[in-house]
C-alpha positions in Angstrom: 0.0 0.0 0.0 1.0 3.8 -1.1 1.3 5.2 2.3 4.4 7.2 2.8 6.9 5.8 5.5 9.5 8.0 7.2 7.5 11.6 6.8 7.2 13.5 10.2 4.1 13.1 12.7 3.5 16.8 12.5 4.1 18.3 8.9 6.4 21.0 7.9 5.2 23.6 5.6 3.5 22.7 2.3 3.9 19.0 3.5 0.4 16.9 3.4 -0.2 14.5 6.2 0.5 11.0 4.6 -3.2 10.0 5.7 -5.0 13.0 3.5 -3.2 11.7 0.9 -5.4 10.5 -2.0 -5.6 6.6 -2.6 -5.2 4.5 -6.2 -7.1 1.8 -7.3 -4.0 0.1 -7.1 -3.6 0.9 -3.2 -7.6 -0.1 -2.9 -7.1 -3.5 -4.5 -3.8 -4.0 -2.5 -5.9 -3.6 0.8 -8.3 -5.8 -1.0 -6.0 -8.7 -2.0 -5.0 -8.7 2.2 -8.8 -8.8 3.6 -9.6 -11.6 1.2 -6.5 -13.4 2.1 -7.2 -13.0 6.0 -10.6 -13.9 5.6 -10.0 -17.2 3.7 -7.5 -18.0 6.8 -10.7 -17.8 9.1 -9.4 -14.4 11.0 -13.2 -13.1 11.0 -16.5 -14.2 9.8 -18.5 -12.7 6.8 -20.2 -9.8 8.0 -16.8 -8.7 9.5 -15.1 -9.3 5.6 -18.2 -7.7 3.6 -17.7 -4.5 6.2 -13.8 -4.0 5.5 -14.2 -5.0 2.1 -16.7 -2.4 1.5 -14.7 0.2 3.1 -11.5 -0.4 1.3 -13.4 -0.4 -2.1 -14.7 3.2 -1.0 -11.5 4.5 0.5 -10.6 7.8 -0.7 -7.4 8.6 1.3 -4.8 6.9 3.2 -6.3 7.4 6.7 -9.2 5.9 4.7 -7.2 2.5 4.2 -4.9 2.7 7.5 -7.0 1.5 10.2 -8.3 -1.8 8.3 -4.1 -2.8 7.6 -3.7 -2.0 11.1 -6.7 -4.1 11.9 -4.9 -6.7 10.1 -2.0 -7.0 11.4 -1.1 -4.2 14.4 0.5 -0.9 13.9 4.3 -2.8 13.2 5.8 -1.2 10.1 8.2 -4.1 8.3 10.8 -2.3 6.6 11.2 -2.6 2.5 13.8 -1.3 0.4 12.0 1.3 -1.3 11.7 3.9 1.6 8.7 5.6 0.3 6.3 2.4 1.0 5.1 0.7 4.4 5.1 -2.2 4.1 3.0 -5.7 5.7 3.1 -9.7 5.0 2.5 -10.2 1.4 0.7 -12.9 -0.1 0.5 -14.1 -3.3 -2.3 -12.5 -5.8 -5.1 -15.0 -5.9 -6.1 -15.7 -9.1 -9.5 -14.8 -10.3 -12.1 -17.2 -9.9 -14.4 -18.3 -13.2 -17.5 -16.5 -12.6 -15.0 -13.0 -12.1 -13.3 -13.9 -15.5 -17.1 -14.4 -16.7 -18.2 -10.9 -15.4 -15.0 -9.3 -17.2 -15.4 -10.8 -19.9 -19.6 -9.5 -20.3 -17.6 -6.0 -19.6 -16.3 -6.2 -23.1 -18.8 -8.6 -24.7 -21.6 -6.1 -24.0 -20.6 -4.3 -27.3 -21.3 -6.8 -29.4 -24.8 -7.3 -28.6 -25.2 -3.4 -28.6 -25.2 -2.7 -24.7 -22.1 0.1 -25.3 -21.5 1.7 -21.5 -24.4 0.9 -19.1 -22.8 -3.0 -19.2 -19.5 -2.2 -18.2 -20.6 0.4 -16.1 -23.5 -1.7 -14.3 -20.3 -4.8 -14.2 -18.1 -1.9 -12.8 -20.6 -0.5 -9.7 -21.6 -4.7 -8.9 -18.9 -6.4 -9.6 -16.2 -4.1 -8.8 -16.8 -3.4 -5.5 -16.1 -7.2 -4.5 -13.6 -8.3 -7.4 -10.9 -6.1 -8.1 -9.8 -8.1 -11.6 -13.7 -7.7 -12.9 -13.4 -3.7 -11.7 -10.0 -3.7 -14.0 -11.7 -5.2 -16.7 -14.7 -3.3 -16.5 -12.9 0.2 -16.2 -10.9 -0.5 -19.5 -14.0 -1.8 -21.2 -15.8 1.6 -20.2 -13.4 4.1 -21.4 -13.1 2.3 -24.9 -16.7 2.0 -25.0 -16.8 6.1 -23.7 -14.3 6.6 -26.4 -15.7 4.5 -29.3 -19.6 6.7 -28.8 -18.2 9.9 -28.4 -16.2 9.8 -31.7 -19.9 8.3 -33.3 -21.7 11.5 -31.9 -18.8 13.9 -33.3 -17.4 12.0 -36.8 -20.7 12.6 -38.6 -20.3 16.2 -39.0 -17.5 15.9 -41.1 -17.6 13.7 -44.6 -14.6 11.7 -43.8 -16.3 11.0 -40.4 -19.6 10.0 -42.3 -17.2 6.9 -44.2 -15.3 6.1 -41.2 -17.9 5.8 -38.9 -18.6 2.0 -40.3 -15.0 1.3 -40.2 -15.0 2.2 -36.4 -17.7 0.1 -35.0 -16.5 -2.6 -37.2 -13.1 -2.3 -35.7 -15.0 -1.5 -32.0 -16.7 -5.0 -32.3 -13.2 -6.7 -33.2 -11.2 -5.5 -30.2 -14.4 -5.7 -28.1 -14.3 -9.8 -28.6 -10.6 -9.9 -28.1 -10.6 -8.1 -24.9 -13.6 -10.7 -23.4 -11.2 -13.8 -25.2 -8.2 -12.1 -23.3 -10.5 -11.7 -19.8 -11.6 -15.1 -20.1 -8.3 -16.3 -20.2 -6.6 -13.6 -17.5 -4.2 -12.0 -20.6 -3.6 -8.4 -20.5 -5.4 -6.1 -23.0 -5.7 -2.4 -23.3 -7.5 -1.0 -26.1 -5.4 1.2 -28.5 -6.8 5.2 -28.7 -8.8 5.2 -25.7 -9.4 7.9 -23.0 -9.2 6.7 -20.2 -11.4 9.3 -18.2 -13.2 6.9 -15.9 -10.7 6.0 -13.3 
């Protein structure tokens, strides 16, 4: 997890305290990766896992994501050799499970049968508050998807657009299946010219 090691209790000028500091998905999915890990070790029941799951999903800042480590495993910092980064226990990344690759996969399949952003985006709110890999998926699926409806709505005011426009969807549909074929199978797939402005 992102939380800064080594920066003063009380913070010199123009310094932000290390817990208003704004979290990534990557730091969310990290927090994740250890509640799922402690709960499949039996260290608290499911009400106790569907709480701190939920709250690291919803974490905005560091002090957000603090408490629930420390809940995990006390406030004892294990040093690493990047100085910028606490550390704790790692374990290794679980692998998704089939109905997650299925849920990805429906992220970028959706296009195909003409369901362009509300699929990913109902896959992302559902399934990506429990599964980080279908919340990955699901986010890259979006802004192509995002990307791939805002260029229908602007080409056609141009007569090069007009011819394109086939040429795009055609092309949309294409890279739509191979990015459900590349869920399915855990590969890793980014669309090419996409904003990404869904985070």
């Amino acid at each position: 997890m992102a939380i800064m090691a080594g920066v003063p209790k009380t913070p010199g000028p123009g310094q932000v305290p290390p817990a208003h500091l704004r979290v990534t998905n990557q730091d969310r999915e990290h927090v994740v990766e250890h509640v799922k890990a402690a709960y499949a070790e039996g260290r608290f029941d499911k009400l106790e896992f569907d709480d701190r799951l939920e709250r690291a999903m919803t974490a905005r800042t560091h002090g957000d994501l603090m408490p629930i480590m420390t809940e995990l495993y006390g406030t004892q910092v294990v040093p690493k050799s990047a100085p910028s980064r606490l550390s704790v226990p790692s374990h290794p990344e679980r692998a998704p499970e089939s109905n997650e690759r299925l849920g990805a996969a429906a992220a970028h399949f959706l296009l195909v049968v003409g369901i362009p952003i509300v699929g990913p985006l109902i896959l992302l709110l559902i399934g990506g508050k429990t599964s980080p890999y279908i919340r990955k998926q699901a986010l890259e699926a979006l802004n192509f998807q995002i990307t791939v409806v805002g260029a229908s709505i602007l080409l056609p005011f141009t007569v090069i657009g007009i011819v394109l426009l086939p040429f795009i969807w055609v092309a949309a549909v294409v890279l739509a299946i191979v990015g459900g074929i590349s869920a399915l199978t855990e590969g890793v797939f980014r669309y090419p010219m996409t904003f990404r402005l869904v985070k």
